[in-house]
DOTOR-220159 format. One line per 8 residues: number of its first residue (from 1); their letters; for each residue x, y, z of N, C-alpha, C. Coordinates in nm, 4 decimals. Each point is the difference from the previous one (the first is absolute). Last residue first. Layout:
N
NUM> A> X Y Z X Y Z X Y Z ~ ...
//
This chain:
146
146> XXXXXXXX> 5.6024 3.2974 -2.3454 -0.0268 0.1627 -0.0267 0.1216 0.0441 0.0260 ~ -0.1218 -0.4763 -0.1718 0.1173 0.0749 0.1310 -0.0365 0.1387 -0.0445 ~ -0.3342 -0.4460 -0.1186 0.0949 0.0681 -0.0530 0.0920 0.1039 0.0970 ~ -0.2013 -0.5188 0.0915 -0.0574 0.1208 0.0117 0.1119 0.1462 -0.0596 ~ -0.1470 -0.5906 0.0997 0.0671 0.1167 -0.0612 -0.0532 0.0903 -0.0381 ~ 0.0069 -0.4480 0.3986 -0.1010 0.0957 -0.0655 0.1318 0.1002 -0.0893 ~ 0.0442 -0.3800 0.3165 0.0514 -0.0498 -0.1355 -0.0774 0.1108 -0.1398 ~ 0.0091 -0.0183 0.5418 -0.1409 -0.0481 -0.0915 0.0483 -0.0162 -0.1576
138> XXXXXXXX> 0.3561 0.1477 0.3728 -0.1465 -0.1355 0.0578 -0.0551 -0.0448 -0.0804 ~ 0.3303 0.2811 -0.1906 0.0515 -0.1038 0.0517 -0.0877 -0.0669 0.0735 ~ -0.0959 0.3584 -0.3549 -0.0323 -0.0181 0.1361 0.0820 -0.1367 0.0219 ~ 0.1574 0.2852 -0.4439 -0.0661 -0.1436 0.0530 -0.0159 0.0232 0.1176 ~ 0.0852 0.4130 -0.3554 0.0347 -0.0680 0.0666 -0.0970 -0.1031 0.0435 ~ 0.1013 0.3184 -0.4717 -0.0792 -0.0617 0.1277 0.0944 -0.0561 0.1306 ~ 0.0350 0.2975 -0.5202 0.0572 -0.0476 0.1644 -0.1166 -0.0162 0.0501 ~ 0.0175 -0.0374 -0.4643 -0.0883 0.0401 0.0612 0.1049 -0.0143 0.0907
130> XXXXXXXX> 0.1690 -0.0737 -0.3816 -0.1193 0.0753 -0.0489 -0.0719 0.0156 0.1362 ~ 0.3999 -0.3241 -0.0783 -0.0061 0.2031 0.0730 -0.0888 0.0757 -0.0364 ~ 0.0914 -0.5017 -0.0882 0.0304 0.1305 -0.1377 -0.0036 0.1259 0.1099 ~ -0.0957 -0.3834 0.1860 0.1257 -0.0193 -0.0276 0.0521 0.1430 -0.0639 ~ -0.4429 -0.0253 0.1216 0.0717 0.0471 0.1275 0.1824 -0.0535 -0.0644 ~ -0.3313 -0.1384 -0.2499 -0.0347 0.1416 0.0302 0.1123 0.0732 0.0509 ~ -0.0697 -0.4513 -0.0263 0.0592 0.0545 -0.1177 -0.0017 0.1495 -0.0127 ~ -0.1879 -0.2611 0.3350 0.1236 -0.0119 0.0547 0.0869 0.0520 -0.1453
122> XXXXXXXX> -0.4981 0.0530 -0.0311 0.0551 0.0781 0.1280 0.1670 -0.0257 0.0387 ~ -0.2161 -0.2869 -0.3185 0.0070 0.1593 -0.0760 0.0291 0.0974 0.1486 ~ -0.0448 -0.5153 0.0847 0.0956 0.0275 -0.0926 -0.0381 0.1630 -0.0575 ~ -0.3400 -0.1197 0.3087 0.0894 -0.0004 0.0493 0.1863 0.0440 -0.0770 ~ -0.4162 -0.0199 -0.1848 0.0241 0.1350 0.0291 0.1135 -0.0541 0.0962 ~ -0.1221 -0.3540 -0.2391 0.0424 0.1056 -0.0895 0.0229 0.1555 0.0617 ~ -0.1882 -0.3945 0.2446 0.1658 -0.0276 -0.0074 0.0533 0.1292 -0.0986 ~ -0.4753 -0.0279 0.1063 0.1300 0.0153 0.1141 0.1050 -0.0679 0.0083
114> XXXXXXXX> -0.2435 -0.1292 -0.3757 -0.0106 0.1605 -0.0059 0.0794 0.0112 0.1216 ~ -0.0164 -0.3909 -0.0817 0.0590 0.0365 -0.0774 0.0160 0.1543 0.0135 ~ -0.2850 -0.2561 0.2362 0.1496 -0.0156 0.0519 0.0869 0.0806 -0.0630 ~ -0.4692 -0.0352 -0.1215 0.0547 0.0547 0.0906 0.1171 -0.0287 0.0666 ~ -0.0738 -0.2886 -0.3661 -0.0482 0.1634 -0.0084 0.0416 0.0865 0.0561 ~ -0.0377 -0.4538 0.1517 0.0996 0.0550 -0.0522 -0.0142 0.1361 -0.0866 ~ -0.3581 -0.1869 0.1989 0.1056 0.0565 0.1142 0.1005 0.0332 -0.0584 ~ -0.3125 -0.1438 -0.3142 -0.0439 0.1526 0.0421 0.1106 -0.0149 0.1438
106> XXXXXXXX> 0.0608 -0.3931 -0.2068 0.0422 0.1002 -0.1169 -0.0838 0.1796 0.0788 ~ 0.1202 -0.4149 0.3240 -0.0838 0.0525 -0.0832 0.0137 0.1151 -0.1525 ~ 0.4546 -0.3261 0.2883 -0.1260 0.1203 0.0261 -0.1455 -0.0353 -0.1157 ~ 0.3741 -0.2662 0.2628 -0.0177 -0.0091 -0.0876 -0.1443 0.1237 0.0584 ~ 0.5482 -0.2134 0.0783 -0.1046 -0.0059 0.0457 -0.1241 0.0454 -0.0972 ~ 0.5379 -0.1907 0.1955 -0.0853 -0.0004 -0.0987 -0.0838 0.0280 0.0078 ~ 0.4791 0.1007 0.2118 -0.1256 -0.0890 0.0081 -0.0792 0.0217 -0.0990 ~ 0.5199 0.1509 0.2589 -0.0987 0.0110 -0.1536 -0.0979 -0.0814 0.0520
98> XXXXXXXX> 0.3777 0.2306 0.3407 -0.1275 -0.1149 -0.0070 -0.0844 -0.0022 -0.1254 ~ 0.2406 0.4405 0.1350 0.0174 -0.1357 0.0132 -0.1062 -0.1098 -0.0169 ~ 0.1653 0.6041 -0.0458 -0.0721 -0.1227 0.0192 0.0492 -0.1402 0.0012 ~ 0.2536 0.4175 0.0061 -0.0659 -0.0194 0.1012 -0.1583 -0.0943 0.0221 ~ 0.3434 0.0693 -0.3920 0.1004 -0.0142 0.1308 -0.1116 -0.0070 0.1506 ~ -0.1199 0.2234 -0.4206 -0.0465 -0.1486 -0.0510 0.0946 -0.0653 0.1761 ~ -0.1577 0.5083 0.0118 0.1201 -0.0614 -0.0149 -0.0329 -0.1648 -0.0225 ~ -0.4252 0.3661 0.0007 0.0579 -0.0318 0.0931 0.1183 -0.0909 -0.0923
90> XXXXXXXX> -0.4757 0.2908 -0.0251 0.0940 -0.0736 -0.1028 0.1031 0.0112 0.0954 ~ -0.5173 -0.0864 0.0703 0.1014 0.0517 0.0631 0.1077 -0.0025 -0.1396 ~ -0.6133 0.1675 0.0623 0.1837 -0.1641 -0.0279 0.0925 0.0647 0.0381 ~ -0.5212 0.0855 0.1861 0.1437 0.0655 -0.0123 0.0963 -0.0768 -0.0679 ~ -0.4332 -0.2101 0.1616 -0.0056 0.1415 -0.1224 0.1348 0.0662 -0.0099 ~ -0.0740 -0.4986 0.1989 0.0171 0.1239 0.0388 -0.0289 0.1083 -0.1617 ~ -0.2734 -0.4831 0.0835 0.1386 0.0608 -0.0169 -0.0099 0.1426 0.0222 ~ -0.2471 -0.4769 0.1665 -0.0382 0.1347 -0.0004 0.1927 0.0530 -0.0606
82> XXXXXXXX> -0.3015 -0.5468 0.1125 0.1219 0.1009 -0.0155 -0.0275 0.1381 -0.0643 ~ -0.2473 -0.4846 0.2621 -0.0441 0.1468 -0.1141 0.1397 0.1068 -0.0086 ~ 0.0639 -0.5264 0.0910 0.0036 0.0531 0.0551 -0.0894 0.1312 -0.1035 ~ 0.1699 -0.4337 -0.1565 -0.1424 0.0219 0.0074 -0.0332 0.1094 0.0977 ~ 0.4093 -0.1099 -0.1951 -0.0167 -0.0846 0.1178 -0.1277 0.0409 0.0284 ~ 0.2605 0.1364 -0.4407 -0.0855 -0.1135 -0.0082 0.0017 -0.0978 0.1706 ~ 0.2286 0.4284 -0.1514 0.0581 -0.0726 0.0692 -0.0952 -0.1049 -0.0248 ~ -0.1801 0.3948 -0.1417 0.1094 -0.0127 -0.0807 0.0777 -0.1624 0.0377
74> XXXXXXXX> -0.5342 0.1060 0.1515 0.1305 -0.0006 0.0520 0.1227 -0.0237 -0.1169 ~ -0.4660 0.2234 -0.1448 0.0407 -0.1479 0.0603 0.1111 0.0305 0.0291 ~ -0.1875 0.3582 -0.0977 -0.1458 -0.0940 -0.0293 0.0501 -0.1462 0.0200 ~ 0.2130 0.4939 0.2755 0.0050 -0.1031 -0.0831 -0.1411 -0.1295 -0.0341 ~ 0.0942 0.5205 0.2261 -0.0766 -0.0885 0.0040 0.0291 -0.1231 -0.1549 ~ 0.2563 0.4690 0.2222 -0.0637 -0.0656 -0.1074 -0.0313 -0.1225 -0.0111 ~ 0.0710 0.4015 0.4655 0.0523 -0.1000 -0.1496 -0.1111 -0.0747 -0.0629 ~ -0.0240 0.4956 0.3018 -0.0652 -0.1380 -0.0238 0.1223 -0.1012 -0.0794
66> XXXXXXXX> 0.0898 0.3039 0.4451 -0.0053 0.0470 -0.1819 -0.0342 -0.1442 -0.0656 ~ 0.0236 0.1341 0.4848 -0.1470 -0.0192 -0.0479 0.0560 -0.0141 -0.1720 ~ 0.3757 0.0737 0.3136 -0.1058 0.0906 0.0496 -0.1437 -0.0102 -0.1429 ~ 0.3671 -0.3631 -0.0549 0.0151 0.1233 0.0783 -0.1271 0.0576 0.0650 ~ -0.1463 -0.3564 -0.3249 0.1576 0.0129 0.0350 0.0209 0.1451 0.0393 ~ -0.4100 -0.4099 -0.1163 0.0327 0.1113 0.0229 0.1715 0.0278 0.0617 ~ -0.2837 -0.3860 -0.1539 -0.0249 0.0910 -0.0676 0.0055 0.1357 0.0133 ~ 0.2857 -0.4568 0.0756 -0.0506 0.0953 0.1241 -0.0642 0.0657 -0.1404
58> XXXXXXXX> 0.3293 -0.3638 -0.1048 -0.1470 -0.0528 0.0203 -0.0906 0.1351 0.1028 ~ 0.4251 0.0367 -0.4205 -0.0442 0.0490 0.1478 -0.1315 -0.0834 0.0552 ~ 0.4736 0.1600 -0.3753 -0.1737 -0.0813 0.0093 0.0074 0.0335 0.1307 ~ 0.2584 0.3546 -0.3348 -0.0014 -0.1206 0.0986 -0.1372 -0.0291 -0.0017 ~ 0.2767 0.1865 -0.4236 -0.1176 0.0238 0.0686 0.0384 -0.1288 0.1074 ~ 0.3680 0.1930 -0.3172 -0.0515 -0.0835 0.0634 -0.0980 0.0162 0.0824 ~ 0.4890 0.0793 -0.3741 -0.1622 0.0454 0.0364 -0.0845 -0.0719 0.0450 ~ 0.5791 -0.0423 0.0307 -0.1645 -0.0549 -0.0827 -0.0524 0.0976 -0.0042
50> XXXXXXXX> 0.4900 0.0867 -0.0874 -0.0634 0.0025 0.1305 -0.1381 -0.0443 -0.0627 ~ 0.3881 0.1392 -0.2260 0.0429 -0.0938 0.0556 -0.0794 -0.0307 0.1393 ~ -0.1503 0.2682 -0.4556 0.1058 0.0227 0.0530 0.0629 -0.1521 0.0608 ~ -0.4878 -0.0624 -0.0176 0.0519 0.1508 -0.0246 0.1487 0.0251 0.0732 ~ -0.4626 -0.3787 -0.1096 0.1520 0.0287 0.0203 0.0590 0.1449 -0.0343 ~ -0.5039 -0.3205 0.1442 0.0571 0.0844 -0.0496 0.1435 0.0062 -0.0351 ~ -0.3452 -0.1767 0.3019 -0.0961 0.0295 -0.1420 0.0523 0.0480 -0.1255 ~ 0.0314 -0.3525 0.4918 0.0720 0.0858 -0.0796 -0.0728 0.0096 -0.1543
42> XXXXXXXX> -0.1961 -0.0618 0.5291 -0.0017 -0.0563 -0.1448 0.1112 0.0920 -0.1114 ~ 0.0386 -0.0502 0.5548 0.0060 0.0485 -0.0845 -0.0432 -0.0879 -0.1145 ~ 0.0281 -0.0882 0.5414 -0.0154 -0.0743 -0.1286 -0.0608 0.1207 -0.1095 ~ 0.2887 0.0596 0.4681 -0.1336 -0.0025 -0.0360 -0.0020 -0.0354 -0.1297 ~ 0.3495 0.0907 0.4781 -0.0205 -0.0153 -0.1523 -0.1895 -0.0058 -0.0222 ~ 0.3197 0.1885 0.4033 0.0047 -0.1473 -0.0252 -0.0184 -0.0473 -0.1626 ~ -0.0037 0.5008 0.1987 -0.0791 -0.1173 0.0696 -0.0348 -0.1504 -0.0501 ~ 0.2787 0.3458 -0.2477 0.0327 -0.0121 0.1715 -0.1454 -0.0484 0.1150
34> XXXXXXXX> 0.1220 -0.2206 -0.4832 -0.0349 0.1732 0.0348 0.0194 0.0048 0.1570 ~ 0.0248 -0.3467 -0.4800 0.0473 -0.0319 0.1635 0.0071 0.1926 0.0095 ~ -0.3270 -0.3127 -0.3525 0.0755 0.1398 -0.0303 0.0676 -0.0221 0.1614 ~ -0.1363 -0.4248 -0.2597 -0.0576 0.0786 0.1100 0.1311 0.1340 0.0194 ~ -0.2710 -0.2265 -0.4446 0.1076 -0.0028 0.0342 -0.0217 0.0323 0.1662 ~ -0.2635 -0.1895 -0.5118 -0.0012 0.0670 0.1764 0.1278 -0.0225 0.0600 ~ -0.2175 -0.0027 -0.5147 0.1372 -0.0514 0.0481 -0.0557 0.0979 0.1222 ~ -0.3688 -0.1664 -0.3661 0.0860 0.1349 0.0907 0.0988 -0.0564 0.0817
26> XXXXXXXX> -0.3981 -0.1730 -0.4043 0.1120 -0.0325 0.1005 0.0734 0.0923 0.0268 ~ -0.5493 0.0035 -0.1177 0.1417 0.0890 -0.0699 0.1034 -0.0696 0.1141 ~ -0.5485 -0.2241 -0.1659 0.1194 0.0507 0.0999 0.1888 0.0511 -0.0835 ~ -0.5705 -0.1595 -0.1805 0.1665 0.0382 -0.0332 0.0347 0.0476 0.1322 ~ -0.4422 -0.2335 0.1251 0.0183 0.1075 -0.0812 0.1771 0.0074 -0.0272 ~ -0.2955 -0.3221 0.3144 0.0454 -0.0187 -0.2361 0.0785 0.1171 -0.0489 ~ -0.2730 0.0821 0.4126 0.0723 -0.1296 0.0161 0.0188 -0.0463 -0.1710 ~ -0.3009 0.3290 0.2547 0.1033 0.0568 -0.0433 0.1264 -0.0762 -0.0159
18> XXXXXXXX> -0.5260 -0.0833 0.0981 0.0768 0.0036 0.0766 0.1713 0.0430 -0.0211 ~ -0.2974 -0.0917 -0.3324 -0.0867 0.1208 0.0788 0.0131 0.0407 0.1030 ~ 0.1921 -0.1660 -0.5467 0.0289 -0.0278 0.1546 -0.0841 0.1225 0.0813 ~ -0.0824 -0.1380 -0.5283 0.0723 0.0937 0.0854 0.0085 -0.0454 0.2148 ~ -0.0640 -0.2741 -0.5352 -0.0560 0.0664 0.1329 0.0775 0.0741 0.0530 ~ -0.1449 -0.0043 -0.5173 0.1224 -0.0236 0.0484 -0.0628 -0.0051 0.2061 ~ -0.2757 -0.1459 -0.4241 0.0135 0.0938 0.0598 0.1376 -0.0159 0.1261 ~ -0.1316 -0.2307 -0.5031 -0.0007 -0.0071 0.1126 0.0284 0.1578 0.0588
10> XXXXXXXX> -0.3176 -0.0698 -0.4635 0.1421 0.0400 0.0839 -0.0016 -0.0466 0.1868 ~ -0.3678 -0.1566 -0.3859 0.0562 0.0186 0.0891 0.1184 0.0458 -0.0140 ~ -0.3445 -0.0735 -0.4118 0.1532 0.0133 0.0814 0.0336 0.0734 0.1111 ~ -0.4829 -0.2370 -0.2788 0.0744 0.0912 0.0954 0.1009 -0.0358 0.0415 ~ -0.3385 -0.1235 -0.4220 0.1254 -0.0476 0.0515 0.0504 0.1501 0.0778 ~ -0.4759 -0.1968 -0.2045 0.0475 0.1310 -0.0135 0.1021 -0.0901 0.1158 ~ -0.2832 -0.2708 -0.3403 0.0274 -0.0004 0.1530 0.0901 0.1317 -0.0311 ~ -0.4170 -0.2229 -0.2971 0.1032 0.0717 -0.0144 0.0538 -0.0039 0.1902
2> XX> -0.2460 -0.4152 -0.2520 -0.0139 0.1410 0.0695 0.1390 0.1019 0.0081 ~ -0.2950 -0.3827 -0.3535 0.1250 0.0404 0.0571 -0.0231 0.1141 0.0970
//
């Protein structure tokens, strides 16, 4: 008789190497209407009677050089490289339009999340009167009022 020694394989899970399989997060895109026409907002948020909302962008740059955030796939699934703004907005539900469907990375959504959270604690801030600031009307920049 021969003795036979019995090996149990475990399968090995594959991991994707091209970033294709991976869980995707569904995000409601809206287009925020601003005085230059509009722009496709991921809504991250609700506060009061107004969203919270990081914009998209195919430019990796906005204004005077300020970098944006380099998306790992287009939210909009049009194969375009899409880049989001670092600033969220919280803005009146009344001034977006257009719902759509779209779909983040669990690390973009992340970051959405977070510039949506300072965005929402700056407009909670400023509700409560804990800071006077004022808004640059060009650059959408805030800055406290000496």
């Amino acid at each position: 008789m021969f003795s036979h020694e019995v090996h149990i394989m475990s399968k090995k899970k594959k991991t994707p190497t091209n970033g294709e399989n991976k869980s995707l997060i569904q995000v409601i895109i809206k287009t925020h209407n601003d005085t230059k026409g509009g722009h496709p907002h991921i809504i991250v948020d609700n506060v009061d009677n107004k969203h919270v909302s990081v914009g998209l962008s195919t430019k990796p740059k906005k204004g005077k050089n300020s970098p944006n955030y380099k998306l790992e796939k287009s939210p909009l699934n049009d194969g375009k490289q899409s880049f989001m703004r670092r600033q969220g907005t919280v803005a009146p539900k009344s001034e977006y339009s257009g719902k759509r469907n779209g779909s983040l990375t669990p690390k973009d959504y992340a970051q959405a999340k977070i510039y949506g959270e300072k965005a929402k604690q700056k407009y909670l801030d400023r509700k409560k009167g804990k800071k006077k600031v004022t808004t640059c009307q060009t650059c959408n920049a805030i800055s406290p009022i000496s």
